[in-house]
VEXNUGU-912526 format. One record per residue: residue number from 1; residue in one letter; x negated, y, z of N, C-alpha, C, O in turn. Coordinates in steps of 0.1 Angstrom, whole numbers. Each point is the difference from the previous one (the first is absolute). Last residue first. Layout:
BEGIN
   resi   resn     n.u     n.v     n.w    ca.u    ca.v    ca.w     c.u     c.v     c.w     o.u     o.v     o.w
    NUM      a       X       Y       Z       X       Y       Z       X       Y       Z       X       Y       Z
...
% end
This chain:
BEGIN
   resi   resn     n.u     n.v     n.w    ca.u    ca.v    ca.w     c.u     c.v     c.w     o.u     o.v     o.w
    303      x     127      63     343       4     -15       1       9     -10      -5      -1     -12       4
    302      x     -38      59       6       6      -9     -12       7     -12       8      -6      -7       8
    301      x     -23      32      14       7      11      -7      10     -10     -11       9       6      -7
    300      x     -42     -23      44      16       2       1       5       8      -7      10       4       5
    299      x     -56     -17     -12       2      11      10      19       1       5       5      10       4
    298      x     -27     -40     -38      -5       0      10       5       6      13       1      -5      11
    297      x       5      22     -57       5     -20       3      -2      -5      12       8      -9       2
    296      x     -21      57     -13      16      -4      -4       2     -16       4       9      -5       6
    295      x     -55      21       5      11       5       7      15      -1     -11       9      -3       7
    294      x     -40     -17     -27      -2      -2      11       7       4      10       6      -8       7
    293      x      -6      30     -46       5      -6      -6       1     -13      18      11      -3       5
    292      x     -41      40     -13      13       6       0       9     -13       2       7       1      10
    291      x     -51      -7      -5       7       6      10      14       2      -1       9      -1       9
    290      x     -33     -13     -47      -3      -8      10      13       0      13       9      -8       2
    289      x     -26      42     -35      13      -8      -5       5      -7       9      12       1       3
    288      x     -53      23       8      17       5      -1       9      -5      -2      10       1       6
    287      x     -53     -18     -15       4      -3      15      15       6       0      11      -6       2
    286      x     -27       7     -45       3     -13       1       4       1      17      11      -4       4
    285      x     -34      43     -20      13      -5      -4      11     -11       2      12       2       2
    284      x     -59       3      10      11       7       7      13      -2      -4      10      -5       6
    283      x     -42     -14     -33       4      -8      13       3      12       9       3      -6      11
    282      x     -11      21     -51      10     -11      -3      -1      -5      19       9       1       7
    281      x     -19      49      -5      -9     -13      -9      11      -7      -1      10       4       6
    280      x      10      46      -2      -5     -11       9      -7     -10      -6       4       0     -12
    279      x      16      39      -3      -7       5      10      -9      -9       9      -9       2       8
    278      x      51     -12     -46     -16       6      -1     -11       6       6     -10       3      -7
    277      x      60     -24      17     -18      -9      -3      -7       4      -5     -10      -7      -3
    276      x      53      21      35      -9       6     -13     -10      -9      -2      -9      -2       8
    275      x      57      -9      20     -12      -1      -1      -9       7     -15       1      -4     -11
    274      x      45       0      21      -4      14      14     -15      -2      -5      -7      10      -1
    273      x      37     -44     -13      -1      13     -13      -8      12       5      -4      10      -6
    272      x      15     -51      30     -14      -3      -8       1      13      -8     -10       4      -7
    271      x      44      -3      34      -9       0      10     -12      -8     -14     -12       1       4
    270      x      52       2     -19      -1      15       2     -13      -1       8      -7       9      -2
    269      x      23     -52      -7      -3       4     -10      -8      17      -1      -9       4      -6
    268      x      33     -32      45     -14      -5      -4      -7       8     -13     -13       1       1
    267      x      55       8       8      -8       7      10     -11      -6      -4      -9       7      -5
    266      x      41     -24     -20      -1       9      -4      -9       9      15      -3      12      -3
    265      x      18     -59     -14     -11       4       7      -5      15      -2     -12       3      -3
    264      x      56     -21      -9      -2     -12      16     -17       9       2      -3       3      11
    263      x      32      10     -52      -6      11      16      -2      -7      10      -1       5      11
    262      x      -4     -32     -57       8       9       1      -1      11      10     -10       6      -3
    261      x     -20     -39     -17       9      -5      13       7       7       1       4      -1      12
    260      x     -35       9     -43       9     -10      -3      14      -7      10      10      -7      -1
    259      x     -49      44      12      14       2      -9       9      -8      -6      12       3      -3
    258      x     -57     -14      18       8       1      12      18       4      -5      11      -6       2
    257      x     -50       2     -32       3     -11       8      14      -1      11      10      -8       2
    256      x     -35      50     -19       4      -6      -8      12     -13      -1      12       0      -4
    255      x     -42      17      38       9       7      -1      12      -5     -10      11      -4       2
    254      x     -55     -17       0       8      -4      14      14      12      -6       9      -6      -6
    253      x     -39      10     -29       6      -9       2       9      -4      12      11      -4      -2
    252      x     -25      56      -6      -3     -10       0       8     -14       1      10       0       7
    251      x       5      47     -34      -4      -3      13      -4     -13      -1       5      -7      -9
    250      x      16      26     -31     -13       9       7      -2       1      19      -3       9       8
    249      x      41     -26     -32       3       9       4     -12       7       4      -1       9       7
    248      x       1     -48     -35       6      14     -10       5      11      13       5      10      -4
    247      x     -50     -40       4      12      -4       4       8       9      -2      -4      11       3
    246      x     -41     -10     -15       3      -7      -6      15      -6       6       4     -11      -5
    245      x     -37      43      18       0       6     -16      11     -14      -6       3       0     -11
    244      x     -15       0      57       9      14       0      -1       2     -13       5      10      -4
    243      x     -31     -49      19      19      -4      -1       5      16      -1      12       1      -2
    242      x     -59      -5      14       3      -2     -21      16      -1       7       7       9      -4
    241      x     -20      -4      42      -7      13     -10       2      -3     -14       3       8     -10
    240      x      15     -44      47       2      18      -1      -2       8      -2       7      10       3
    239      x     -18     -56     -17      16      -2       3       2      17      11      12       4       1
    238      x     -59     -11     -18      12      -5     -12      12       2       3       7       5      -9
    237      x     -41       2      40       1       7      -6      15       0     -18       8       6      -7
    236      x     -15     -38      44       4      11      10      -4      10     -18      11       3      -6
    235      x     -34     -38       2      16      -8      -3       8      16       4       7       5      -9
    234      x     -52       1      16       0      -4     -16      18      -2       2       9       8      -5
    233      x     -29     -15      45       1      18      -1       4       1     -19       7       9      -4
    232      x       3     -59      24      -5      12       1       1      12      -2      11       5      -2
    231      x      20     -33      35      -4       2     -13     -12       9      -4      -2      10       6
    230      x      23     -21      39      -3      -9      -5      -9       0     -16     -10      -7      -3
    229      x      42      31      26     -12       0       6     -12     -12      -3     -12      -3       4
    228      x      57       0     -22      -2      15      -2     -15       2       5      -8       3      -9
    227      x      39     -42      15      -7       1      -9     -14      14      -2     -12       0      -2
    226      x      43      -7      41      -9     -11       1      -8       0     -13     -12      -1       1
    225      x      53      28       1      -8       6      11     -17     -10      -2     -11       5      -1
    224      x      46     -14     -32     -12      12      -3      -5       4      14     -11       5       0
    223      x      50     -39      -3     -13     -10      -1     -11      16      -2     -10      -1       6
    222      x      51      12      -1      -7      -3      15     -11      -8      -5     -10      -2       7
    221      x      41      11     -41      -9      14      -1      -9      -3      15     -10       7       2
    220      x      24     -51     -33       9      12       9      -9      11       4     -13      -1      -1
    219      x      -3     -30     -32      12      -1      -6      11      12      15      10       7      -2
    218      x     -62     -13     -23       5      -2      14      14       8      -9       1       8      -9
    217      x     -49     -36      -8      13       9      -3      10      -1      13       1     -10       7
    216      x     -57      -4     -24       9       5       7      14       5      -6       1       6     -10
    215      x     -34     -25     -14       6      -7      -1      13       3      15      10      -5       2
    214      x     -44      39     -36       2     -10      12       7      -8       2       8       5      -8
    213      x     -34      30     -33      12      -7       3      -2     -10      13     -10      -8      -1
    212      x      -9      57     -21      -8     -18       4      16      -2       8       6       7       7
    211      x     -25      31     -44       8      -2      10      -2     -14       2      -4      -8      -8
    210      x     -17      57     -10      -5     -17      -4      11      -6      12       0       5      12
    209      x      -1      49     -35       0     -10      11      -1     -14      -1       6      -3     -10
    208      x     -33      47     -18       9     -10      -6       4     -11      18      -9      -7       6
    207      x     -10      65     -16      -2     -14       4      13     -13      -1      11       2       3
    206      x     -47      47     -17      15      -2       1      -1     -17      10     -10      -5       5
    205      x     -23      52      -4       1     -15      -7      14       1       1       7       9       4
    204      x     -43      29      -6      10      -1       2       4     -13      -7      -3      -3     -12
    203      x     -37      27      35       1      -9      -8      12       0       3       3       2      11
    202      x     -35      38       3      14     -10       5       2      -6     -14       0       7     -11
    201      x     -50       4      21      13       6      -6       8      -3       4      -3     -10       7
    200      x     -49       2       3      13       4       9      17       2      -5       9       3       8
    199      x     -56      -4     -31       5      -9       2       8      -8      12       2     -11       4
    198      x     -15      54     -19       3      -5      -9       7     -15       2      11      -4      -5
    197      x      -8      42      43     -12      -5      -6       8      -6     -15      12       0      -1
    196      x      21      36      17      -7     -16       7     -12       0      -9      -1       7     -10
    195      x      18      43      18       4     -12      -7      -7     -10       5     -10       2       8
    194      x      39      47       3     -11      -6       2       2     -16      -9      11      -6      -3
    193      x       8      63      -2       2     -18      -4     -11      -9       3      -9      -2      -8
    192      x      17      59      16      -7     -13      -4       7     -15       1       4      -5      11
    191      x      19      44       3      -7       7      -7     -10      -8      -9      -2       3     -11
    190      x      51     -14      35     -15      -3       1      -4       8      -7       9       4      -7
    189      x      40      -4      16     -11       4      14     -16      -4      -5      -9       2       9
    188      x      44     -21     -40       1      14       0      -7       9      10      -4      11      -4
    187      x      -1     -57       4      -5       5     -10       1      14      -5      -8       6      -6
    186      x      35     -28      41     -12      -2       4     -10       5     -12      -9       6       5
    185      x      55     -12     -15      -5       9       8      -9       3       7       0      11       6
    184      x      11     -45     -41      -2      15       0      -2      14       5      -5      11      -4
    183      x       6     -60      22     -11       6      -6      -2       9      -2      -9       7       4
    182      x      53     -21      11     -12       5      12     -10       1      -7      -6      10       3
    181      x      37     -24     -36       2      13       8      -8       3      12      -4      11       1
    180      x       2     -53     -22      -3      11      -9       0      14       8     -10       7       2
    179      x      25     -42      20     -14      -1      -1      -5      12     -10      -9       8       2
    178      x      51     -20      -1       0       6      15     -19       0       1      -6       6       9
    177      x      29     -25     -49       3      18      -1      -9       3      17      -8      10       2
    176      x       9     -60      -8     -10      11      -7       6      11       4      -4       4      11
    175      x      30     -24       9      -9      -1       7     -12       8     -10      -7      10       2
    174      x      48     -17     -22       3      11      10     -13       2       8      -3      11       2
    173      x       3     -50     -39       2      13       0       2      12      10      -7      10      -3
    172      x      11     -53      18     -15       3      -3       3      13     -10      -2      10       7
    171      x      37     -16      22       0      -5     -10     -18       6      -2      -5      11       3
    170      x      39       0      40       7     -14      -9      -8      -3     -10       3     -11      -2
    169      x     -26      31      45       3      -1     -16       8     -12      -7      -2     -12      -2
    168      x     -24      13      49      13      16       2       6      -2     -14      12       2       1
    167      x     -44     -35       4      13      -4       2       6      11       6      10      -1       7
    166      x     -54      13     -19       9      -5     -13      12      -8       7       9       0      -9
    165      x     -43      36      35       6     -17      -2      12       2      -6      10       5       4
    164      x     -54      30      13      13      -3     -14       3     -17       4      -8      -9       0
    163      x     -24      33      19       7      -2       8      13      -1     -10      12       1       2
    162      x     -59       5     -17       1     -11       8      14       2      10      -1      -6      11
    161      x     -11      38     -45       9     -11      -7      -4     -10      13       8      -9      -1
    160      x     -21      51      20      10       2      -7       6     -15      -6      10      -5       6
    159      x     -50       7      13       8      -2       7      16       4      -2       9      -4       7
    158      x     -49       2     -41       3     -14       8      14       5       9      11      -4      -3
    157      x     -30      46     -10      10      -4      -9       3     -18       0      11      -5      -4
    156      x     -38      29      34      11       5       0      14      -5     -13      12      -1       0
    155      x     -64      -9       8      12      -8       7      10       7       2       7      -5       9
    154      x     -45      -4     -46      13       9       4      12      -4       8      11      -5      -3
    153      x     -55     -14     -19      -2       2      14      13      14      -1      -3      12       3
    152      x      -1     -45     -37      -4      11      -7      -4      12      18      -3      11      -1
    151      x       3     -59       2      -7       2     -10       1      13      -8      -8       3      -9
    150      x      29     -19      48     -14      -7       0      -6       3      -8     -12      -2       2
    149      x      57      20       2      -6       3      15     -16      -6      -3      -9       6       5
    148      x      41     -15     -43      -3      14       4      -4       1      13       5      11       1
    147      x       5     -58     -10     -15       8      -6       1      17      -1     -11       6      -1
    146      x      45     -28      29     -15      -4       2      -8       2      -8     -11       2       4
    145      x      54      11     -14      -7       8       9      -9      -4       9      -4       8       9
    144      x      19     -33     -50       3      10       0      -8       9       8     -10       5      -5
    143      x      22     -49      13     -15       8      -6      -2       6      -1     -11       4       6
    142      x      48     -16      38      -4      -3     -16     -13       6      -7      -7       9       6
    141      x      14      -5      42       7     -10      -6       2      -7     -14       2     -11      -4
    140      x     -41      34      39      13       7      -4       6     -15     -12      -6      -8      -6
    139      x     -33       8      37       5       9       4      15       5      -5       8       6       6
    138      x     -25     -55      -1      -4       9      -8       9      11       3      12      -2       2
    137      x     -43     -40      21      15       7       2       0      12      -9     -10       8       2
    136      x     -19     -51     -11      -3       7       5      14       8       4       9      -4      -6
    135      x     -21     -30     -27     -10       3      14       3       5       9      -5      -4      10
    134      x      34     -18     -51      -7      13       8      -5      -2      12       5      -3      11
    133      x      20     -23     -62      -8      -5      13      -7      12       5      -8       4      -8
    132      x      57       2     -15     -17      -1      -4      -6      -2      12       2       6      11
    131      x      46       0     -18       1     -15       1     -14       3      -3      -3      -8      -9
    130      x      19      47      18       4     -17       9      -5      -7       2      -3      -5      10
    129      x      -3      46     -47     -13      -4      16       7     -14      11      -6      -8       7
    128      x      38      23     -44     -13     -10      -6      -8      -1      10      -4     -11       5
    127      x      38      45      -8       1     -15       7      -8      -9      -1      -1      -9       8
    126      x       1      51     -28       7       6      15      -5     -14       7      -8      -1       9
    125      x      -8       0     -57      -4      10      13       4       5      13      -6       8       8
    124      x      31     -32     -40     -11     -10       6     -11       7       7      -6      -5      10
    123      x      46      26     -30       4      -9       7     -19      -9       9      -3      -3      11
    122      x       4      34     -49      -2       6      14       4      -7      13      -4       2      11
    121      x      -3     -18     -56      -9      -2       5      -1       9      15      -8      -1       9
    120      x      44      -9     -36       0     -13       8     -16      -2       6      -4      -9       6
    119      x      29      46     -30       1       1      13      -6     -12       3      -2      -1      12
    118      x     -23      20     -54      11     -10       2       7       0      11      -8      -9       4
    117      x     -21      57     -18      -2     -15       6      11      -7       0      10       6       5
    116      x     -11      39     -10       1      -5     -13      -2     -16       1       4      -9      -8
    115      x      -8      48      44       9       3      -6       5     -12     -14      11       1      -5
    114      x     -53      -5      27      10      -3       9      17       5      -3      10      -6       4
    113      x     -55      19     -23       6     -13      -9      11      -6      12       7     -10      -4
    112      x     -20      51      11       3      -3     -16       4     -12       2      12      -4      -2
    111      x     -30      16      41      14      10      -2       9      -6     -15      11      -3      -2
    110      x     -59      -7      13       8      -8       9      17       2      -4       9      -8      -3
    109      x     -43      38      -9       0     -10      -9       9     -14       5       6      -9      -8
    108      x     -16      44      29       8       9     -11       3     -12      -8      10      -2      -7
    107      x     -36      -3      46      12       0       4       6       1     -16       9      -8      -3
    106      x     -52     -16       1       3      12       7      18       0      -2       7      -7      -8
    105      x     -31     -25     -13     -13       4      10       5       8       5      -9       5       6
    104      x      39     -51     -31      -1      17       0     -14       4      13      -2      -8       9
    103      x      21     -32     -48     -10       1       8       4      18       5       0       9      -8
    102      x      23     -57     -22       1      14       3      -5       3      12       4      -7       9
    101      x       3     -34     -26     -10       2     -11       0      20       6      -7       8      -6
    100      x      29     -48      28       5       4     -16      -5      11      -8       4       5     -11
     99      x     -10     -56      44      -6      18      -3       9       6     -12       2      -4     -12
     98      x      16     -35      45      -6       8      -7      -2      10      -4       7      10       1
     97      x      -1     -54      44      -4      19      -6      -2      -6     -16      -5     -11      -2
     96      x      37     -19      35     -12      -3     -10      -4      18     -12       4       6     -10
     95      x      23     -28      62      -4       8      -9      -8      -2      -9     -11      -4       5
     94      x      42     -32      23     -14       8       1       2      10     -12       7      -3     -10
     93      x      29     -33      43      -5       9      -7     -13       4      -2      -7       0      10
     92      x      50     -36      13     -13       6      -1      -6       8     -13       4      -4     -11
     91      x      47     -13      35      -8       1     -12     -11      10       7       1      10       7
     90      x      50     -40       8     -10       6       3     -11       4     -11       1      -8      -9
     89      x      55       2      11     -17     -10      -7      -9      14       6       1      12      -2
     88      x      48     -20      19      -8       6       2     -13      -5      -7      -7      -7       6
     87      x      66       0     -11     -13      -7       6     -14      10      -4       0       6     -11
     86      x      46      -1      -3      -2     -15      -6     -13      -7      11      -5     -11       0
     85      x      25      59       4       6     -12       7      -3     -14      -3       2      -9       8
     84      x     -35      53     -26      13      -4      -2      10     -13      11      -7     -11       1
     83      x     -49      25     -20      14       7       6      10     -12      -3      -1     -11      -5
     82      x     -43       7     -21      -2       0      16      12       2       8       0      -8      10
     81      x      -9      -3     -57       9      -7       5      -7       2      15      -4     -10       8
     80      x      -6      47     -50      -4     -16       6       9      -3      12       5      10       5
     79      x      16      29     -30     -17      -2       7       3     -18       1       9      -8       2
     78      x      22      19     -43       1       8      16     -12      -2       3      -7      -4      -8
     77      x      19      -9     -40       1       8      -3      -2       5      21       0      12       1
     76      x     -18     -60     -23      13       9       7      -2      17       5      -7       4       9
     75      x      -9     -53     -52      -3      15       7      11       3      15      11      -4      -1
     74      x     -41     -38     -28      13       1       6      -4      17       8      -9       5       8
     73      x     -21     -32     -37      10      -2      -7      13       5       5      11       0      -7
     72      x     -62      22      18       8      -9      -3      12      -8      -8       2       6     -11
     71      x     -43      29      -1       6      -3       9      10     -13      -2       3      -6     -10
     70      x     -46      34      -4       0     -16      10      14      -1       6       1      -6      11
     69      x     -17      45     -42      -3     -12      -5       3     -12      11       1     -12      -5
     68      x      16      52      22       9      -2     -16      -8     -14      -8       7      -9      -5
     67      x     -14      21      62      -6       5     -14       9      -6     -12       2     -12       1
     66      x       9       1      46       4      14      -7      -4       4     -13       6       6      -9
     65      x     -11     -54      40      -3      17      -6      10       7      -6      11      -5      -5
     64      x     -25     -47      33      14      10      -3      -8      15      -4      -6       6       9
     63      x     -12     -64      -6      -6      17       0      14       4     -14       4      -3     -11
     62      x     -24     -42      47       8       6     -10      -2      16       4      -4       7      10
     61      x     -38     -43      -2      16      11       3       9       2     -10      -3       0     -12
     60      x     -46     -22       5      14      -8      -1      15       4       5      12      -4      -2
     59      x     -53      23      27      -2      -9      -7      13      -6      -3       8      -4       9
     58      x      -8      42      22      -4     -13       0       0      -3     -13      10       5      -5
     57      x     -17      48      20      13     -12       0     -12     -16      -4     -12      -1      -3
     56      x      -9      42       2       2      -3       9       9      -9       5       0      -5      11
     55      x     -12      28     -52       4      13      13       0      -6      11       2       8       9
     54      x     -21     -38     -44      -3      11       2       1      14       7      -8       9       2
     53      x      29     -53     -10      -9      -3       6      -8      13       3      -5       2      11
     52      x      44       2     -37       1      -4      14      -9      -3       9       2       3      12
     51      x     -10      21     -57       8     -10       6      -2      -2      12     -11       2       6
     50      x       0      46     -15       1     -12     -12      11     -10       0      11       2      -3
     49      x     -29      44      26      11      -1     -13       1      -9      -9       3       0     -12
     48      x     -39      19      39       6     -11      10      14      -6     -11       3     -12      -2
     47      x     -31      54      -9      -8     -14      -2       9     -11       3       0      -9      -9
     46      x       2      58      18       8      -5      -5      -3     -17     -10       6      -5      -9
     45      x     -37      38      32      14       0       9       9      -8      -4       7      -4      10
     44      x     -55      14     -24       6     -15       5      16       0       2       7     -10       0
     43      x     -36      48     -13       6      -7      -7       2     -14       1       3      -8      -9
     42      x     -12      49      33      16       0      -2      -3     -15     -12      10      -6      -3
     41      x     -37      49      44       0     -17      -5      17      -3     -10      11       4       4
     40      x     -25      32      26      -9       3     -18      -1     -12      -7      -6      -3     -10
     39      x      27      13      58     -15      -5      -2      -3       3     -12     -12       3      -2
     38      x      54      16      13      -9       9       7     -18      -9       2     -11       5       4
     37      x      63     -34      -7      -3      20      -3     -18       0       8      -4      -5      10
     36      x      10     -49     -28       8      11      10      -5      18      -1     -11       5      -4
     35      x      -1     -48     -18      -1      13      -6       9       6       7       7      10      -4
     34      x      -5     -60      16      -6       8      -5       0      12      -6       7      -3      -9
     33      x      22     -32      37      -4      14       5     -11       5      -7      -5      10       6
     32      x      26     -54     -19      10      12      -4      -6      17      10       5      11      -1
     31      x     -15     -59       4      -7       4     -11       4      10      -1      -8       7      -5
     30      x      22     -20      43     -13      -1       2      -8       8     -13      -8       8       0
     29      x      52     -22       7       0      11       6     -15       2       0      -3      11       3
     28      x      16     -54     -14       2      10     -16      -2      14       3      -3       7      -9
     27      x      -6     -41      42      -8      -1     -11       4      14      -9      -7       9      -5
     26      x      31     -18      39      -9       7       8     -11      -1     -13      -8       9      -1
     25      x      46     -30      -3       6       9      -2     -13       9       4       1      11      -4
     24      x      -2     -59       4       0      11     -15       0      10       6     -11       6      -3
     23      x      11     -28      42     -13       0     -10       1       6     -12      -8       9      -4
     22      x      48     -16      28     -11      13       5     -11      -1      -5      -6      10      -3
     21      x      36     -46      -9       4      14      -1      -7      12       4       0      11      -6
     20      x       3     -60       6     -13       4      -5       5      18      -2      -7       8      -5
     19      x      37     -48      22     -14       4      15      -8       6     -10     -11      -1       4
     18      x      44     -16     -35       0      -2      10     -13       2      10     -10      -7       0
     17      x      12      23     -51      -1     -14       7       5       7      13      -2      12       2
     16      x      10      24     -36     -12      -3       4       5     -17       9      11       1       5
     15      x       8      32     -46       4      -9      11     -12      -4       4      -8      -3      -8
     14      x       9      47     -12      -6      -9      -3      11     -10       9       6       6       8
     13      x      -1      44     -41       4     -11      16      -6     -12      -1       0      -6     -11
     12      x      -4      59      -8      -4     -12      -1       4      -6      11      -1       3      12
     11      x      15      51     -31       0      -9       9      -7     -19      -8       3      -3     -12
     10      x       0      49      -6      -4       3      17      -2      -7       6      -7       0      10
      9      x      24       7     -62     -17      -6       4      -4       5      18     -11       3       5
      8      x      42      30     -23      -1     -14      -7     -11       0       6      -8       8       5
      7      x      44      14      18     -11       3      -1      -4     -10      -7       2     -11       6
      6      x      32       5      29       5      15      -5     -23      -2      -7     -10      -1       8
      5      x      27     -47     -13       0      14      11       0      10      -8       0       2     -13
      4      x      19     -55       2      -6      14      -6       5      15      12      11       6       3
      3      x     -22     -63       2       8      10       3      -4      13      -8     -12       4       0
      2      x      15     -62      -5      -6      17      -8      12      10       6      12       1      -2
      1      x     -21     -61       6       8      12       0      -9      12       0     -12      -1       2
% end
């Protein structure tokens, strides 16, 4: 089956074997962190874009795409078979970076091609640091305003786009304009335009999601207190950060899920909506969930 997302060519699904699911999914996340913004690095990025053995799926997988050359025999026009009353499929994920070939060294230039860029590469600059292996705690949340703070050293204008979160925005369009417009104005206040070393640029990638199929499926919403905590930071990103481009009310799977039950879980539902996950790493996220969900089943709120 062939889900067609908001966006061609976004999505690959592997069935991954039984007990092998975190292994791919940590493989393909692996290939997919090269030519990240701001090394000067770009032409691996998009390497991983093979067969299964290649992004990290198993050997002899079946292989669900999107791509027009590979696809299958059987289409369904809704998201993948995560939601709905029929039962809960759980799903693992990785990012697979590519370069799309557009490099900016200074704000003006940043400005340009940010006005003209695919959204699906600004999508991946908000979200993409998730799921990338980090050392370290990073001052600000997306690239964006981690490489204007590191590489053009304007921390006035970092701390401007680092408090932007794109889930204030019904529409990656609205979020560009809202990026556009704090440059302009930051470029209207400059007399000089500072610039990155050469091989400092912000690399502007897009990125293709790789999805890993489990054999988990939870059929009542009390099995998510015990599942939930449980899952990886990769699974947590799929079923709450990719599920808002791909569920028609633009909210995550559990929510999603939940609505099939009509208002039996309608508190449960408003209390995951309180939650922002862009402020937070996947395993925060995941504890939130955790908690929230914990106290409803658990907590005598539900009976």
């Amino acid at each position: 089956m062939i889900y067609h997302p908001p966006g061609p060519g976004r999505y690959r699904l592997y069935e991954a074997p039984d007990g092998d699911l975190g292994s791919n999914a940590g493989d393909a996340s692996a290939s997919g962190t090269a030519g990240t913004s701001g090394t000067g690095g770009e032409a691996s990025a998009g390497q991983s874009l093979g067969t299964p053995s290649e992004s990290g799926g198993s050997e002899g997988a079946d292989v669900y795409t999107h791509d027009e050359s590979q696809m299958g025999s059987e289409e369904v026009p809704g998201p993948p078979p995560d939601a709905g009353q029929r039962g809960f499929r759980v799903r693992d994920c990785a990012l697979i970076a590519m370069a799309t070939g557009r490099r900016a060294q200074n704000l003006r230039e940043l400005r340009h091609i940010l006005a003209v860029i695919d959204e699906n590469s600004i999508y991946h600059h908000f979200w993409g640091s998730r799921l990338r292996a980090s050392f370290d705690d990073p001052e600000y949340q997306h690239d964006f305003a981690s490489w204007v703070h590191r590489e053009l050293r304007d921390g006035r204008m970092a701390e401007k786009l680092g408090v932007v979160d794109p889930t204030d925005f019904d529409t990656l369009e609205d979020l560009r304009q809202e990026l556009l417009d704090l440059i302009d104005e930051r470029l209207d206040e400059m007399e000089q335009v500072p610039w990155s070393k050469t091989d400092h640029q912000f690399n502007f990638l897009t990125s293709q999601i790789v999805i890993f199929d489990s054999s988990l499926v939870m059929n009542e919403p009390r099995e998510l207190a015990e599942a939930v905590p449980a899952m990886s930071p990769s699974s947590i990103f799929y079923h709450v950060i990719d599920a808002r481009r791909r569920t028609p009310d633009s909210v995550d799977d559990f929510r999603a899920w939940l609505g099939g039950f009509g208002d039996q879980y309608a508190d449960l539902a408003a209390a995951i909506a309180e939650i922002d996950p862009f402020f937070s790493t996947l395993s925060e996220l995941r504890d939130e969930l955790g908690h929230v969900l914990i106290d409803y089943f658990q907590g005598g709120r539900h009976e």
